[in-house]
N, C-alpha and C positions, 0 to 999 in steps of 0.2 A: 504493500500500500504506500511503501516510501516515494515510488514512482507519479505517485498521484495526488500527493503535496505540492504546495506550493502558500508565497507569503501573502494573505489579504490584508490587506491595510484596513483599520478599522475606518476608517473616513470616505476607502472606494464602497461598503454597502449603502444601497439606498435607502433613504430614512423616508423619502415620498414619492408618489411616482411624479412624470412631468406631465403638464398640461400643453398641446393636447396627446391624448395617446400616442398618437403616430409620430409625434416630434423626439421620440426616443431613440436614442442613435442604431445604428446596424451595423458591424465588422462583416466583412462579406467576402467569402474564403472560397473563389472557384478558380478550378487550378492551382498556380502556383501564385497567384495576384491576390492582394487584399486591398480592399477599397473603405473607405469608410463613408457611409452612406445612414439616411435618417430609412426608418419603417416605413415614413409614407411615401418613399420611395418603391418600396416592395413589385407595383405593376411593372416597374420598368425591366425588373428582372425576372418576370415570368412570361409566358404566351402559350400560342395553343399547344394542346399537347399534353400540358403541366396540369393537376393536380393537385393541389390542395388541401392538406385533411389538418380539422381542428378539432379539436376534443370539447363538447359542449355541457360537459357537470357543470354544476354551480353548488359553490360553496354553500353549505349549511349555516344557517346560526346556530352553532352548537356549541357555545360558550356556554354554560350558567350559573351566573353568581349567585349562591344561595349560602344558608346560614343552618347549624346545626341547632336546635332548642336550647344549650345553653349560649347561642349567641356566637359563635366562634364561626367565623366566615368559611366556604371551603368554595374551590370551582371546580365544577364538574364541565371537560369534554367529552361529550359524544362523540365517539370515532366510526361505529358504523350498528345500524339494527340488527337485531339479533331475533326477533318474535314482537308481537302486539306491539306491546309496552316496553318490549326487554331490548337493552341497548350495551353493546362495549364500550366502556369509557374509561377516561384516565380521571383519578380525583386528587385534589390536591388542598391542606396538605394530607395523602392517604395515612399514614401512619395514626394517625389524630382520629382516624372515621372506621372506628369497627364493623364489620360485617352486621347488617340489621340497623343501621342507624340513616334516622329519616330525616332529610333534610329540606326546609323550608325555602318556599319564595314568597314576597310581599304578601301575595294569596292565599298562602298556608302550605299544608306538605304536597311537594312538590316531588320527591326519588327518596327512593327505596336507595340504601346501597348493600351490594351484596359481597361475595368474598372475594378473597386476593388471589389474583392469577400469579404464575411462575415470572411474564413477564411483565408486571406491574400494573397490567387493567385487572377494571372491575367487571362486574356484570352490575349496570343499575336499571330497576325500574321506573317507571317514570308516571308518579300517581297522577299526574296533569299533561295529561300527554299532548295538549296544546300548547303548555309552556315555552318549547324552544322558539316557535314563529313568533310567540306572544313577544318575549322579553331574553332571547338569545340575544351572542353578539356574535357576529363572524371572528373568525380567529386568526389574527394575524401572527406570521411568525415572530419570535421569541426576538430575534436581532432586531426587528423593528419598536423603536423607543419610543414614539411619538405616539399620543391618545387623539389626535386633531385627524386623522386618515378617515374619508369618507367611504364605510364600509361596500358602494357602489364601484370603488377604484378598485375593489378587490375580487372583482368581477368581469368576464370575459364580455364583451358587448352581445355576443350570442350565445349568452349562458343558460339551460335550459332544462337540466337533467337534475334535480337536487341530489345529493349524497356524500359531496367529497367534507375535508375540514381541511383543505390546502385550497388553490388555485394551480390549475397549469397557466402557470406564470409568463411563457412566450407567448399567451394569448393577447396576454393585456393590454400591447402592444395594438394590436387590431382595431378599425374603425371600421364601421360600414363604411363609410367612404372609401377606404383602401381596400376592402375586400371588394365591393361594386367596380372599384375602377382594375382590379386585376380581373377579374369575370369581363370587364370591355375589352384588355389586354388577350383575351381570348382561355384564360385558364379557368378551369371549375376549380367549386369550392366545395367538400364532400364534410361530413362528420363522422364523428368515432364519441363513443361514450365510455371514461374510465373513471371511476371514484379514485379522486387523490386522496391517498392514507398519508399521517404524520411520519410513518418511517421512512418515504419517499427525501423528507431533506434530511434523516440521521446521518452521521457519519458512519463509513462501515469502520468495526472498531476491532474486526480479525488483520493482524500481519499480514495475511492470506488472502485474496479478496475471493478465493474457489470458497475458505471457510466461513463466511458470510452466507446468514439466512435472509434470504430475499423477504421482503412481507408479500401479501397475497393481497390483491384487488380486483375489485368488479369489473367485469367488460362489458360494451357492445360494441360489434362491429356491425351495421347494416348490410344486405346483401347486398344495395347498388355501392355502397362506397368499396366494399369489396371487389366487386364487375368494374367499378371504375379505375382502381388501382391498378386491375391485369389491362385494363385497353390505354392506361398512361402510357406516356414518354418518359414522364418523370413526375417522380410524389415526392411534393414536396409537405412532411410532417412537421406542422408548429406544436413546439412541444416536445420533450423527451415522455410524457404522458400516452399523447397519440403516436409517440413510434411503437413503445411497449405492447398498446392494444393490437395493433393492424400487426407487428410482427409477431406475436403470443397468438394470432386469429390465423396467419400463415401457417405456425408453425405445426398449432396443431389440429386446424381443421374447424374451429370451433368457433362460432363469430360471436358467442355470447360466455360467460362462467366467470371463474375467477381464476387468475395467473400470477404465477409465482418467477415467471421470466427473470433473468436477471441477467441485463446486455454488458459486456466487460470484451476486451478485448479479444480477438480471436471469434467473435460471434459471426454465423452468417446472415448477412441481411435477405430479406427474400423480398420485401417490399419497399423499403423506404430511400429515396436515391439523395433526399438535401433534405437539411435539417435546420431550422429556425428554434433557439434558442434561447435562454435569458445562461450568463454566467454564474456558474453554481459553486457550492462550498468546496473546501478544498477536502479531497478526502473522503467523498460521496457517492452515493451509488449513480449516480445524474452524471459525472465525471467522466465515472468508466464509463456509462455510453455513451458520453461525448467521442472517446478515446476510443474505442470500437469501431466507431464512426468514422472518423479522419485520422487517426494514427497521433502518433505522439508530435502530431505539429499544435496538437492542440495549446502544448505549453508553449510554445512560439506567442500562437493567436491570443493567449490570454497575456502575455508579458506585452505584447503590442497595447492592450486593450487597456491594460492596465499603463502602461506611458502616457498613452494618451487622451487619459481622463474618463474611461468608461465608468459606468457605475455599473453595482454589481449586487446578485441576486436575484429576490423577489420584484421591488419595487425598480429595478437600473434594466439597463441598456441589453441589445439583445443581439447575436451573431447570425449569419446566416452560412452553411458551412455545404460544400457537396462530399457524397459520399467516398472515401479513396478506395 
């Protein structure tokens, strides 16, 4: 995993996104040339032929700040349903919230929590099963310091699918306007459906990146974006989200379930030829499929990016890269 280090400066992550979406920069890596270009650029580098596929979940409010009876604050995420009422979540702080202990919102009990898994979720239920639409908040990631983030920024502008508790954060980038004027430029624009889980930005934290457990997430692939993908020239995937889904749907036949794929170098691609990106942590499973994808020039393109003022992560700037 040494290989797949590198130094972030705390000051290159983004603390906001920029307004307006499309005005977020693009490193753009075809061939041996890299250009530095904005998002709403994007039409001038597609045409017929191309391809398209965006991943359309939308973030849950699955935050909730609720209070134990004698008054002691705890927040529960929801990370994905599990039955009716029954949901995996992380609680915090767990140590403090025994198994059976009910926890309150302004309305009264609110979740059940139940026992401690091996890897630190719960299983809770949820006595107000309205609560999360009511009075959730989206969850942003953990490096983002700022409470002033308009929970809509954290949203793909074709967000449609409810289930994740991340964002496929290359989406963000995206404007109807820039997707309408690449559809004039002659390229379709197809969807894929993946719940983004919180394991997706951990660090993998094996020596070994073979010993690394992938986590496991929801798909769909439709059957035309799948028909679409075979009569491409080139798919071009926003997202390391929707590459996951469309190559885990290649791989094994299955355009719907749950995948435990885990792309690292030496992977075969079977579907995705360019890849549209946000810069991810260092040391991340998002990394190696950067690095699977175009080869170890990735640390080139990100020392570039980093020279030259890119921001990084969630809310920063975004690459566009072809496959080598």
């Amino acid at each position: 995993m040494d290989a797949f280090d590198y130094l972030l400066p705390e000051d290159a992550i983004a603390q906001q996104p920029v307004e307006p979406r499309h005005a977020a920069r693009l490193l753009v890596a075809t061939g041996e040339r890299t250009e530095h270009r904005r998002v709403a650029e994007l039409p001038e580098l597609v045409g017929p032929g191309d391809l398209i596929v965006v991943n359309e979940t939308r973030v849950s409010p699955a935050r909730l700040r609720l209070r134990k009876e004698t008054g002691g604050s705890v927040e529960v995420l929801l990370l994905e349903q599990a039955g009716a009422d029954r949901w995996d979540a992380l609680v915090r702080p767990g140590r403090r919230v025994p198994p059976g202990t009910t926890l309150w919102s302004d309305d009264g009990p609110a979740v059940r929590v139940g026992e401690r898994r091996p890897d630190g979720r719960r299983e809770v239920c949820l006595i107000d099963p309205e609560l999360p639409e009511r009075a959730g908040a989206v969850p942003l990631p953990p490096y983002i310091h700022r409470g002033d983030i308009d929970p809509a920024r954290y949203q793909t502008v074709y967000a449609r699918s409810p289930g994740s508790v991340a964002a496929p954060t290359a989406g963000l980038h995206l404007t109807d306007e820039v997707l309408d004027r690449c559809r004039q430029a002659g390229a379709v624009v197809a969807t894929v459906d993946l719940s983004v889980g919180l394991d997706t930005f951990r660090p993998v934290t094996a020596d070994d990146p073979a010993d690394h457990v992938m986590h496991s997430e929801r798909y769909r692939v439709p059957p035309e974006t799948m028909s679409a993908c075979r009569g491409a020239d080139r798919v071009l995937a926003v997202g390391t989200t929707t590459v996951r889904a469309l190559e885990a749907a290649a791989a094994t036949g299955r355009l719907e379930g749950r995948t435990e794929l885990f792309i690292r170098p030496g992977f075969r691609f079977r579907v995705v030829d360019r890849l549209m990106t946000n810069f991810h942590l260092p040391r991340s499973s998002l990394l190696l499929l950067l690095a699977a994808f175009c080869g170890p020039r990735w640390k080139e393109l990100y020392a570039e990016a980093l020279a030259a003022g890119y921001r990084f992560l969630s809310f920063g700037d975004a690459m566009l890269v072809d496959r080598r």
